[in-house]
C-alpha positions in Angstrom: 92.9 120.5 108.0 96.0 120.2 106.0 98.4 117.2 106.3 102.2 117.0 105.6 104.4 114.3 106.3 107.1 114.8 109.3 110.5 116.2 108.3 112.7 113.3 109.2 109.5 111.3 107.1 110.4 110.3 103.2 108.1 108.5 100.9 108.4 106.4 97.8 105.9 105.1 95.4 106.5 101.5 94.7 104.9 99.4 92.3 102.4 98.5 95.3 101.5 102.2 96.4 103.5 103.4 98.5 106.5 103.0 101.9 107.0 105.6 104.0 110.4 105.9 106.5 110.9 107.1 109.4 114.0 108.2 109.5 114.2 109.0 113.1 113.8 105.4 114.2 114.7 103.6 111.0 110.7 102.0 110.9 109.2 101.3 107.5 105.5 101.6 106.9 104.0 100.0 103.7 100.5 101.4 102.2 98.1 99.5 99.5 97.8 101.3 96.4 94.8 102.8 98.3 96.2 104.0 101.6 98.9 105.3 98.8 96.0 107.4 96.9 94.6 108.9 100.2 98.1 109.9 101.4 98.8 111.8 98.1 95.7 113.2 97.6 95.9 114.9 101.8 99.2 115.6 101.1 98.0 117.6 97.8 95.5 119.4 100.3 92.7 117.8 99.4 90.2 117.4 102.2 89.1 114.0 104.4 85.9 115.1 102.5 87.5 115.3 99.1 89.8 112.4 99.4 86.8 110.0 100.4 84.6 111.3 97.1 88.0 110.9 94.7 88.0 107.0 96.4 84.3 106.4 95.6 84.6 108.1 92.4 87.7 105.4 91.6 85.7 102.4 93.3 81.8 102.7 92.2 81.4 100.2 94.8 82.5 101.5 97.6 79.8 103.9 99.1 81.0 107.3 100.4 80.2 107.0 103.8 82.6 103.4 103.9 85.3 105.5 102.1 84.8 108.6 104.8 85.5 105.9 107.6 88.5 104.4 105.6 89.5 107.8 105.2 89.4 108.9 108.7 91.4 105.7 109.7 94.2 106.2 107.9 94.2 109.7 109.1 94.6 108.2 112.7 96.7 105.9 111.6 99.3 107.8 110.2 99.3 110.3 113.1 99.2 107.7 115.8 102.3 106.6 114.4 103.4 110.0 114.2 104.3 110.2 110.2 102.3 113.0 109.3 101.5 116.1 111.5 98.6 118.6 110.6 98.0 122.4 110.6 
């Protein structure tokens, strides 16, 4: 699956990952230096599966099936709140 942020959707990397705007309804959405890395990496057309082994890779500590689950929530997340839309 391949994600892409909405058309009327801009993004800017901030000191602190990462805000996304709506620009439809105005609404800003901040993301964690993480969220930021998952967005980029999905947005690059990495995979859930890739993006969750590049986040355990960065964080020995986290195990891969934690970072799948983190993965996949953001995922929902994002399209709950209709930022992203995938193909």
């Amino acid at each position: 699956m391949t994600f892409a942020l909405r058309p009327d959707v801009s993004a800017t990397d901030t000191e602190y990952g990462m805000v996304l705007l709506d620009e439809a309804d105005g609404r800003y959405w901040q993301l964690n230096s993480t969220g930021a890395l998952v967005l980029r990496a999905l947005l690059e057309g990495a995979t859930s599966q890739q993006t969750a082994q590049r986040l355990s890779e960065r964080y020995p500590a986290l195990p891969r099936e934690r970072a799948a689950d983190d993965v996949a929530a953001l995922v929902r997340s994002l399209t709950a709140a209709r930022l992203v839309v995938t193909a």
